[in-house]
Every structure is written in C-alpha cells, then in structure tokens.
N, C-alpha and C positions, 0 to 999 in steps of 0.2 A: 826272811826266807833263808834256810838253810842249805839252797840246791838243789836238795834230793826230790825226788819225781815221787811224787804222792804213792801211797801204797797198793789203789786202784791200777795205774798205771803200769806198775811192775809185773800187779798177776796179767792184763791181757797181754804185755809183752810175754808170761812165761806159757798161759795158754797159746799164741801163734808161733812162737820158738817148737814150742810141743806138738804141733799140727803142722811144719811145718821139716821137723824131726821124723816124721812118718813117709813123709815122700819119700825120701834115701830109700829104704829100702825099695821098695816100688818101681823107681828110675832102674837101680842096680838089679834088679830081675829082668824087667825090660830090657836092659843092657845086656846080660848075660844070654837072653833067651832066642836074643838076636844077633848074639855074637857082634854088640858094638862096639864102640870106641868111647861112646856116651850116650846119655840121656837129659833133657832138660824137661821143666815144664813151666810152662807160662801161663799168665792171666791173657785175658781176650785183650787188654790192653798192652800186652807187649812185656807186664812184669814179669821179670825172673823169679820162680818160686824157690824153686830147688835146679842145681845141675850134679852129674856125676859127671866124670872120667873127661873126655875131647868133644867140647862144644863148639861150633859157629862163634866168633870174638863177639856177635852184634846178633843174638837170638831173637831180638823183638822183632824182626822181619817176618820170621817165621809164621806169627799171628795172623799177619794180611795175606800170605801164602795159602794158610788154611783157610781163613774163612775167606776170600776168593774162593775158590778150588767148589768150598759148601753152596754157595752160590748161584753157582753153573748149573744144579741139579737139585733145589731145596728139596722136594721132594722127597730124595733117596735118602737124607741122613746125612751123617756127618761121613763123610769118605777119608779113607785113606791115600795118601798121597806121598807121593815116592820119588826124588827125583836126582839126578847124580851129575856126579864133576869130575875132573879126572882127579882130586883126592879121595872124596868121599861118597857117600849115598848118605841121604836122611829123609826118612820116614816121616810123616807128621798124621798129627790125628786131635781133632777139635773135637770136644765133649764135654759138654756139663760147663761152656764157657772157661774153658783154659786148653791149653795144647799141649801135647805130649812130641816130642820128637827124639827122634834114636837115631845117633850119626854111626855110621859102619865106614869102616877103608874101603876105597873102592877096588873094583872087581881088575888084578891085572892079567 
C-alpha cells in the first residue's frame, strides 16, 4: 500500500468540495440581502456545510431551534424564525432537510 486514497475516492471528495463550493455564493447573497454579519447552513443533523462572515461559535444548536419551532405548527410548513440578543438577531429557515440562518447586529 502506497497511502494514497484510491482514485474513486478523490473524485467524490472533488464532486462534494464542488457542491459544496456552490453554497458561498448563496449564503453571501443571503448575507448581503439582509444586511448580515453571516450566513451558515447546516444539515438536519447539526453539520456545518458552509458558513460566511460572523456565525454563532456552536451553530448545530440552530437545527433543534428550527425543527422545534416546524413542529409547533406541521401543517403550515417550514417557518421562519427569528429571534434576538442584545448582540445579534438570526434568522433561521429549515428546508429540504438543512437550515439556513443569517445572523445580523442587533438593533441599537
């Protein structure tokens, strides 16, 4: 065995680096469109796919935030949910099994 990672191996690393290179923009509009601070977005289990700019130190919380929140009201969809600190506000929004959240400065 030589080390090196079979050559299977490398394309799905270079196909989910690739699909995962696509977020950035997406968060960064989100970001900009909401005049944030950042953007992340996670899997339903709490993984970080992508972040931009000023995130929460510990974003997998967020997950349970949302789908709580979808919960309370299954019927209506995935809701948006919105809720603020005296540093920031961040937004969240569960869809298609991952969550999106946009942290903004809070309001002084």
């Amino acid at each position: 065995d030589d080390g090196r990672a079979p050559q299977r191996s490398n394309k799905r690393r270079s196909c989910a680096m690739s699909a995962l290179g696509s977020l950035q923009p997406v968060l960064e509009k989100a970001k900009e469109k909401c005049n944030g601070q950042g953007a992340t977005c996670l899997t339903k289990n709490g993984l970080v796919l992508q972040s931009v700019g000023v995130v929460p130190q510990r974003p997998e919380f967020l997950t349970k935030v949302a789908q709580g929140c979808a919960r309370l009201e299954p019927t209506m969809g995935s809701p948006v949910i919105t809720f603020e600190t005296t540093a920031r506000t961040v937004t969240l929004l569960e869809d298609d099994d991952m969550v999106v959240a946009v942290v903004q400065k809070a309001d002084d």
